[in-house]
TORVO-380322 format. One record per residue (C-alpha): x, y, z; residue in one letter; residue number from 1. Coordinates in pm, 1 decimal. Layout:
BEGIN
+----------+----------+----------+------+-----+
!        X !        Y !        Z ! rest !  nr !
+----------+----------+----------+------+-----+
!        X !        Y !        Z !    A ! NUM !
...
+----------+----------+----------+------+-----+
REM end
This chain:
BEGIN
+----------+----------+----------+------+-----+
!        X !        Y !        Z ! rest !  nr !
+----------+----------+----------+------+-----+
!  -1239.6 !    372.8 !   4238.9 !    X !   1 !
!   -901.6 !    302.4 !   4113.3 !    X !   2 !
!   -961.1 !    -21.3 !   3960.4 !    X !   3 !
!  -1236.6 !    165.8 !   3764.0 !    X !   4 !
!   -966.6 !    456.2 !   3667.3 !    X !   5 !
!   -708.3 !    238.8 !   3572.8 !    X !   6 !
!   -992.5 !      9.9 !   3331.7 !    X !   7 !
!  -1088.7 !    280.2 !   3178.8 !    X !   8 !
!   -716.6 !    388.8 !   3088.9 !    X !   9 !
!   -645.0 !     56.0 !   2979.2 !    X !  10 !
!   -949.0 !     51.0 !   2747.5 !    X !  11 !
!   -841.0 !    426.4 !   2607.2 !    X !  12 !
!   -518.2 !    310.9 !   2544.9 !    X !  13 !
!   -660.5 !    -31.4 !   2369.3 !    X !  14 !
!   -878.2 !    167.8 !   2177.8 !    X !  15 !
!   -615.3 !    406.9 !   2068.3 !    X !  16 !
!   -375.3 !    158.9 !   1999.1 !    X !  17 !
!   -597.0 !    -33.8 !   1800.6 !    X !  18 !
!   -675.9 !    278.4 !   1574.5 !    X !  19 !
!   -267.4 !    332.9 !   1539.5 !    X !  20 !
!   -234.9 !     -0.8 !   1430.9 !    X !  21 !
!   -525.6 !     31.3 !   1178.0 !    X !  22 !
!   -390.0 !    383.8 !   1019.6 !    X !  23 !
!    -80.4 !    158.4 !   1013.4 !    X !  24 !
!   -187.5 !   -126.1 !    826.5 !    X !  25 !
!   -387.4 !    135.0 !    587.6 !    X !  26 !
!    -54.3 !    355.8 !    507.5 !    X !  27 !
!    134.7 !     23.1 !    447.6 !    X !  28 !
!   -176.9 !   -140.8 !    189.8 !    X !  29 !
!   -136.6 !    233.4 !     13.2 !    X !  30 !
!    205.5 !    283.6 !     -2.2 !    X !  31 !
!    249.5 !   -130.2 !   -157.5 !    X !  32 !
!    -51.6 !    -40.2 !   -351.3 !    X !  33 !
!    167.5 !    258.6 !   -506.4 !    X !  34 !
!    492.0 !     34.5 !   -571.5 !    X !  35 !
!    253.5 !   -256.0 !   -761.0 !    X !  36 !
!     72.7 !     29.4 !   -992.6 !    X !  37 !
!    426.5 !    193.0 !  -1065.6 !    X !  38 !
!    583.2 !   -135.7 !  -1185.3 !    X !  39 !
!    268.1 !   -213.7 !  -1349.2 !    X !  40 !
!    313.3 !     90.8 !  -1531.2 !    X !  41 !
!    678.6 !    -24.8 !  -1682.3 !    X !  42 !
!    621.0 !   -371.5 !  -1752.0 !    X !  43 !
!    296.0 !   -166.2 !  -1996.3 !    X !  44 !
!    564.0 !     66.3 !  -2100.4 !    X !  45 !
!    817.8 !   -178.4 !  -2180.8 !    X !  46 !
!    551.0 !   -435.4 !  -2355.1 !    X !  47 !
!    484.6 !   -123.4 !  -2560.2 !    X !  48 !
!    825.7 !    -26.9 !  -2645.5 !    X !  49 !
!    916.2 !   -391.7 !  -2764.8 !    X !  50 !
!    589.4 !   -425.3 !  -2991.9 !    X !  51 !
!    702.8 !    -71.8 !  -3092.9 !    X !  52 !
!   1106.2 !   -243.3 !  -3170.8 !    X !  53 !
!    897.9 !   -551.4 !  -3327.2 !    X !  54 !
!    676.6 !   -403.7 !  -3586.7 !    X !  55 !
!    999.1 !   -171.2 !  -3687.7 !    X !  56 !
!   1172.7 !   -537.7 !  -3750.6 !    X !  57 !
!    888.5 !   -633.8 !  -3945.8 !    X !  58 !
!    866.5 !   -377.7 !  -4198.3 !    X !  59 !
!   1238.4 !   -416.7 !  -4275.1 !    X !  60 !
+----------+----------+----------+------+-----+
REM end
């Protein structure tokens, strides 16, 4: 009986662990996710800003 108790604790705790490490893994693909559409984001704002600085040139 306690070989079947402690299997079945180690399977909850497998199973539980495994679900930690997934929500993990998620969070962290989000959260990088976040960081690659922010800079994303500049380098478009920057590209902008310099065509902006570039056609000012131009017409002078």
């Amino acid at each position: 009986m306690s070989l079947v108790v402690n299997f079945l604790v180690f399977a909850a705790g497998l199973v539980v662990g495994v679900g930690a490490t997934l929500l993990y893994i998620q969070y962290s693909m989000y959260s990088q996710v976040g960081k690659i559409e922010e800079q994303m984001k500049q380098v478009s704002d920057l590209e902008e800003n310099l065509m902006h600085e570039f056609d000012d040139e131009d017409r002078d």
